[in-house]
MMTF fields as JSON, N, C-alpha, C and O atoms, coordinates in Angstrom:
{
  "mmtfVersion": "1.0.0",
  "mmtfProducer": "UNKNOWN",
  "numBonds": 307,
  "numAtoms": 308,
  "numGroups": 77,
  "numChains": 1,
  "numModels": 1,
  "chainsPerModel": [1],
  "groupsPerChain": [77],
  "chainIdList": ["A"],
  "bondAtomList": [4, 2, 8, 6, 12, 10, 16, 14, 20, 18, 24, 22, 28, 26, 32, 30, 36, 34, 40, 38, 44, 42, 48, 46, 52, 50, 56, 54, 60, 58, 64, 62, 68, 66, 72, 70, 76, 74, 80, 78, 84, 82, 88, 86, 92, 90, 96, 94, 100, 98, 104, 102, 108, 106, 112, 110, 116, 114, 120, 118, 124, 122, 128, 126, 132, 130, 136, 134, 140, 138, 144, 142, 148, 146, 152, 150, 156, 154, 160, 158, 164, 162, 168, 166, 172, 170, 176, 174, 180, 178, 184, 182, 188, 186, 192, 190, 196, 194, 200, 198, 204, 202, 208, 206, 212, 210, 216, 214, 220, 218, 224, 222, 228, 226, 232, 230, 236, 234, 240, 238, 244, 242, 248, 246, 252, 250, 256, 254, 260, 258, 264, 262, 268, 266, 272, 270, 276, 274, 280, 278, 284, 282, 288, 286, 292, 290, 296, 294, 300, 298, 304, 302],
  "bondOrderList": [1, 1, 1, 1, 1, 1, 1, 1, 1, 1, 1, 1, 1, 1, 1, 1, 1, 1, 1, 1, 1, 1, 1, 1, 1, 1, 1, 1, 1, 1, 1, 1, 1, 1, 1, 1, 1, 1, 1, 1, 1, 1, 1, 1, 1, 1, 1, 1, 1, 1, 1, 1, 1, 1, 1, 1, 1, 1, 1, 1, 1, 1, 1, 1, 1, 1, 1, 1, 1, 1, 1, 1, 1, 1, 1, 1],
  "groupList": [{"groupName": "UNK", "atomNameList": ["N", "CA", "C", "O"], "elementList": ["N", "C", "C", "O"], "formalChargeList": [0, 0, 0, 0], "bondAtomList": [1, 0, 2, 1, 3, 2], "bondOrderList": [1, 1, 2], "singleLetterCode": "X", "chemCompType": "L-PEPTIDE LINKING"}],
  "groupTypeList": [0, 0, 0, 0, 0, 0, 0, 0, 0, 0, 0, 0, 0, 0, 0, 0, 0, 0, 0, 0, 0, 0, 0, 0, 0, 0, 0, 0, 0, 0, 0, 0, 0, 0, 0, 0, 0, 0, 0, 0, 0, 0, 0, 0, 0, 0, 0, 0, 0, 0, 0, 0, 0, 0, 0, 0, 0, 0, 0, 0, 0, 0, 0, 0, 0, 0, 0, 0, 0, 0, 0, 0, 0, 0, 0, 0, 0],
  "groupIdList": [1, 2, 3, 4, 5, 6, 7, 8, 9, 10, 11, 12, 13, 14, 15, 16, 17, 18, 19, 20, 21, 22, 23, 24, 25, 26, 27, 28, 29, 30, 31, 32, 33, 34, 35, 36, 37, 38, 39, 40, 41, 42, 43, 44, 45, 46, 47, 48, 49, 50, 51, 52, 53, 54, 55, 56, 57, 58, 59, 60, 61, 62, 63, 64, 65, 66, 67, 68, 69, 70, 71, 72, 73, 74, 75, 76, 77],
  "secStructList": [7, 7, 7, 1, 1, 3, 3, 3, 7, 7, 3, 3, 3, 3, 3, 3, 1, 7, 7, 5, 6, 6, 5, 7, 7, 3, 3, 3, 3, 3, 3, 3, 3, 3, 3, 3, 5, 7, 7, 1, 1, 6, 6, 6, 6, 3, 3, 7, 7, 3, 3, 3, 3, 3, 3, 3, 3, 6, 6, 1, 7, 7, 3, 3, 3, 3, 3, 3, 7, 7, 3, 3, 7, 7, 7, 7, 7],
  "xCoordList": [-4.352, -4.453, -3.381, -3.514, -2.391, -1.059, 0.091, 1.168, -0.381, 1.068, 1.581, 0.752, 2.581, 3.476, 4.268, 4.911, 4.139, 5.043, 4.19, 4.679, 2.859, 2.386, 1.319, 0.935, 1.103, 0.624, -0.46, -0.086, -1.764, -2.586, -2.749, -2.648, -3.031, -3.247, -4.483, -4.467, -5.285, -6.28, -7.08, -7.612, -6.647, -7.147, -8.005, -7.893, -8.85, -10.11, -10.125, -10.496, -9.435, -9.583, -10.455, -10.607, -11.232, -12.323, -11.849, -11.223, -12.264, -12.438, -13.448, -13.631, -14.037, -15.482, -15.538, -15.138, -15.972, -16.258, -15.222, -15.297, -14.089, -12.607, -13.204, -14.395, -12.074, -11.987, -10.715, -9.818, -10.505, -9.398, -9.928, -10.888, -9.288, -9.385, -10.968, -11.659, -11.151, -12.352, -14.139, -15.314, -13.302, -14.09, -14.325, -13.435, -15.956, -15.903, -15.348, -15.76, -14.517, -13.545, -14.078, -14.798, -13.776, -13.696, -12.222, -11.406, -12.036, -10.917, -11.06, -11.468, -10.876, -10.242, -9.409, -9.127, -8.964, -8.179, -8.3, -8.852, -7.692, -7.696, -6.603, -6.49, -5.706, -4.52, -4.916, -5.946, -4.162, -3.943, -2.697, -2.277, -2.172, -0.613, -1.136, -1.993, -0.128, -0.126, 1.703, 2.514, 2.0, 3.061, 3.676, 2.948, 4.914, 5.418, 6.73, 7.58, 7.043, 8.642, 8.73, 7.902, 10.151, 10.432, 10.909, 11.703, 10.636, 10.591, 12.211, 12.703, 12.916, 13.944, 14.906, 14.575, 15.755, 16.925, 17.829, 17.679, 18.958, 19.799, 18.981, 19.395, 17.607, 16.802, 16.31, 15.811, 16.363, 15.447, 15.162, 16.071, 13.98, 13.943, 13.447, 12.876, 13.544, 13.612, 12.139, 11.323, 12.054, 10.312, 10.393, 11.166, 9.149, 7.87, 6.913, 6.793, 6.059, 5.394, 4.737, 5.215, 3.575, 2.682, 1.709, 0.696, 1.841, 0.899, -0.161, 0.024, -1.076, -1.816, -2.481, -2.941, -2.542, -3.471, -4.375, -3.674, -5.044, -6.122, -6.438, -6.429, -6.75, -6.636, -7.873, -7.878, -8.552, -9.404, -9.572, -9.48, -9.943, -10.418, -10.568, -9.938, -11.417, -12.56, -12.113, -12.527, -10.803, -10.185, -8.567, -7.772, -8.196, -6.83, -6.924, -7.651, -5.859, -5.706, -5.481, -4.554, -6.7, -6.491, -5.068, -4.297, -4.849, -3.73, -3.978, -4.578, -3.372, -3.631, -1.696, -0.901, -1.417, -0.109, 0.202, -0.01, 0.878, 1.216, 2.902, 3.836, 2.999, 4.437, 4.606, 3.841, 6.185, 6.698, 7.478, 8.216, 7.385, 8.848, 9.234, 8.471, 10.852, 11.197, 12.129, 12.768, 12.282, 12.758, 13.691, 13.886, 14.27, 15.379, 15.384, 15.894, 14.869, 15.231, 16.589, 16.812, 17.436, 18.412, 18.643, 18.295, 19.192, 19.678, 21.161, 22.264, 21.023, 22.207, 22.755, 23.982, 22.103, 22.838, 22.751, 23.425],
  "yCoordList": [12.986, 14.225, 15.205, 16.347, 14.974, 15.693, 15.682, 16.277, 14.919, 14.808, 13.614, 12.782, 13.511, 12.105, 12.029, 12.936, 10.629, 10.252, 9.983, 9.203, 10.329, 10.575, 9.018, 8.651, 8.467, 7.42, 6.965, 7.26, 6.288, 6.257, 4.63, 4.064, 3.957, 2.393, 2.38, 3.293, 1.574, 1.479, -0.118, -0.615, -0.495, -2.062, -2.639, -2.423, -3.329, -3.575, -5.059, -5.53, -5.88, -7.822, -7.666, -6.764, -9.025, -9.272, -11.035, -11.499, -11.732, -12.871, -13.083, -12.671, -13.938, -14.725, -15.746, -16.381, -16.334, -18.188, -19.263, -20.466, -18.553, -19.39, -19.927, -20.062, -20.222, -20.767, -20.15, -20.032, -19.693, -20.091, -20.262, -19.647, -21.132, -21.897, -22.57, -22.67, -22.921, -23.732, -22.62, -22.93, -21.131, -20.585, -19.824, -19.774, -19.02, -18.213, -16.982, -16.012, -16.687, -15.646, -14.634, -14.97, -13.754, -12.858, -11.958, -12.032, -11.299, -10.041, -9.213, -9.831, -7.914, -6.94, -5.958, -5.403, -5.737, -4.851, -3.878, -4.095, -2.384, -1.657, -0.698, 0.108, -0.873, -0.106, 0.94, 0.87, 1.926, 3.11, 3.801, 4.75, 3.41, 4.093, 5.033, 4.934, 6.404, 7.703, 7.733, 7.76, 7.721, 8.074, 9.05, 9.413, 9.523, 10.319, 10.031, 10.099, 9.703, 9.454, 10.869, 11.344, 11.412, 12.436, 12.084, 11.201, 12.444, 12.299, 12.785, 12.179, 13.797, 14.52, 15.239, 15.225, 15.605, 16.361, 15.05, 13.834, 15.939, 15.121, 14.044, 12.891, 14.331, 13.068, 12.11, 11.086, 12.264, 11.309, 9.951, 9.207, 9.589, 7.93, 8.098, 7.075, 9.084, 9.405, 9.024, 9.192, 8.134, 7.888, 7.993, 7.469, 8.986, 8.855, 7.943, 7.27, 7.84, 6.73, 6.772, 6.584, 7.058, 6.94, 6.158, 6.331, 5.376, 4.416, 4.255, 4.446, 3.889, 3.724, 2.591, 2.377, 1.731, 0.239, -0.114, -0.26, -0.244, -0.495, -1.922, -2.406, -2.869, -4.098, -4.211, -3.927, -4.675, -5.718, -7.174, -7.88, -7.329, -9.147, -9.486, -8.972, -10.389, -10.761, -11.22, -11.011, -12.218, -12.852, -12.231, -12.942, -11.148, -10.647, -9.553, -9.541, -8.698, -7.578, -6.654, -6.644, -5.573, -4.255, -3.627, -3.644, -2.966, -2.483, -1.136, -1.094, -0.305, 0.609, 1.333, 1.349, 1.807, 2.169, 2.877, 2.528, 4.166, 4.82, 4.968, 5.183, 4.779, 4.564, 5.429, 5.54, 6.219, 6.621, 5.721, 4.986, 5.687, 4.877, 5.712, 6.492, 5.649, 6.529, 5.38, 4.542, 5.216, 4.565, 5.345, 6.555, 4.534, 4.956, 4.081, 3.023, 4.083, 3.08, 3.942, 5.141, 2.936, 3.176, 1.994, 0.815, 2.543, 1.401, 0.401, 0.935, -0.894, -1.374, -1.507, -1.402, -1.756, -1.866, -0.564, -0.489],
  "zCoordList": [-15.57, -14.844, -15.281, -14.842, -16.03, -16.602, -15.759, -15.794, -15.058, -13.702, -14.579, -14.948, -14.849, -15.25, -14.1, -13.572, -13.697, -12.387, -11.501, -10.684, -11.208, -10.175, -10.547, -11.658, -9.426, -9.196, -8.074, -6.94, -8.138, -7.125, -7.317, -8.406, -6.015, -6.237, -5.012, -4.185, -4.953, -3.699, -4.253, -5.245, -2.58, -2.449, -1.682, -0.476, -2.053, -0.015, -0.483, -1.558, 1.019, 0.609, 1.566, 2.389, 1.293, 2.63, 2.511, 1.558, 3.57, 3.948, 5.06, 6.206, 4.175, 5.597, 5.651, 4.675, 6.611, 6.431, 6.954, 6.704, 7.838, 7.945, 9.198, 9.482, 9.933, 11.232, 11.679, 10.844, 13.044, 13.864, 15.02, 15.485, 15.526, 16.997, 17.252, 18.266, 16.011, 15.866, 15.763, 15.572, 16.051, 15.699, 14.375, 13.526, 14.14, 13.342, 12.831, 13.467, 11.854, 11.666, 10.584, 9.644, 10.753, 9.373, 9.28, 10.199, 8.346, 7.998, 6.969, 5.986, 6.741, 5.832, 6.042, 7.104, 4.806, 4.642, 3.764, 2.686, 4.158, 2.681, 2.829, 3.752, 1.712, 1.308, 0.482, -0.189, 0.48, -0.085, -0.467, 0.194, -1.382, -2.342, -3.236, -4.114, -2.651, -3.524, -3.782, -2.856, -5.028, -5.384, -6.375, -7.299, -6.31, -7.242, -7.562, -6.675, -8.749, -9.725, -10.603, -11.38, -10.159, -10.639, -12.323, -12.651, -12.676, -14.568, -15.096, -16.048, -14.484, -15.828, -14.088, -12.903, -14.603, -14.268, -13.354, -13.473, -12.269, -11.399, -10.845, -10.962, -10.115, -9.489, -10.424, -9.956, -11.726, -12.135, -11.736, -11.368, -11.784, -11.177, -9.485, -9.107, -8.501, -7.496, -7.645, -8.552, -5.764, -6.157, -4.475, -3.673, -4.284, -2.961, -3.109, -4.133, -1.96, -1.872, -0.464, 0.655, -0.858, 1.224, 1.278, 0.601, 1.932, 1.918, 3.49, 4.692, 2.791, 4.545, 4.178, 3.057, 5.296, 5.704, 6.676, 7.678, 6.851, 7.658, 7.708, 6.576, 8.746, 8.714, 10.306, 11.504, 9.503, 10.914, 10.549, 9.545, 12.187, 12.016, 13.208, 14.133, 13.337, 14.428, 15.395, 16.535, 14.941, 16.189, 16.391, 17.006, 15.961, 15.385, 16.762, 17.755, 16.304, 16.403, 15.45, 14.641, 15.617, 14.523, 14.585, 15.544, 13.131, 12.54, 11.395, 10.321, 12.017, 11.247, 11.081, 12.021, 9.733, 9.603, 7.927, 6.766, 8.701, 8.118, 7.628, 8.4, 6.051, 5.941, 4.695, 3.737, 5.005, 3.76, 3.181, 3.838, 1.782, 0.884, 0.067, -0.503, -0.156, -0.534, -1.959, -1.323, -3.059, -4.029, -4.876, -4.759, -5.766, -6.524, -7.474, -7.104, -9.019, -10.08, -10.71, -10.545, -11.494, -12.339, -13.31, -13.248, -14.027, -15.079, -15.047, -15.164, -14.896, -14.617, -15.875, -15.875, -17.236, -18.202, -19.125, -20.153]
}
């Protein structure tokens, strides 16, 4: 897209067929990471990061969550 730095990840697990408590279970999930690493000047390495999750399941409790991360790579050597 010409953005360098910029980053998209997206995930959906499913599970069917388990057991808990002797019953029938299911679950999924689906993540969503949008990120950005600043490339050049004082920040370089500086990284955003928003992620959202969504989580069901039959015998659970739903989960839904919204998070910023905020990162920092550098070089130790």
């Amino acid at each position: 897209m010409g953005l360098p730095g910029l980053t998209l990840m997206a995930r959906y697990i499913r599970a069917d067929d388990f057991q808990i408590r002797s019953q029938a279970a299911s679950e999924r999930e689906r993540d969503i990471d949008l990120g950005y690493v600043i490339q050049s000047g004082p920040l370089a390495g500086l990284g955003f990061r928003l992620r959202n999750v969504m989580y069901r399941g039959s015998d659970t409790t739903d989960v839904d969550e919204n998070r910023v991360l905020i990162t920092y790579t550098f070089n130790i050597w």
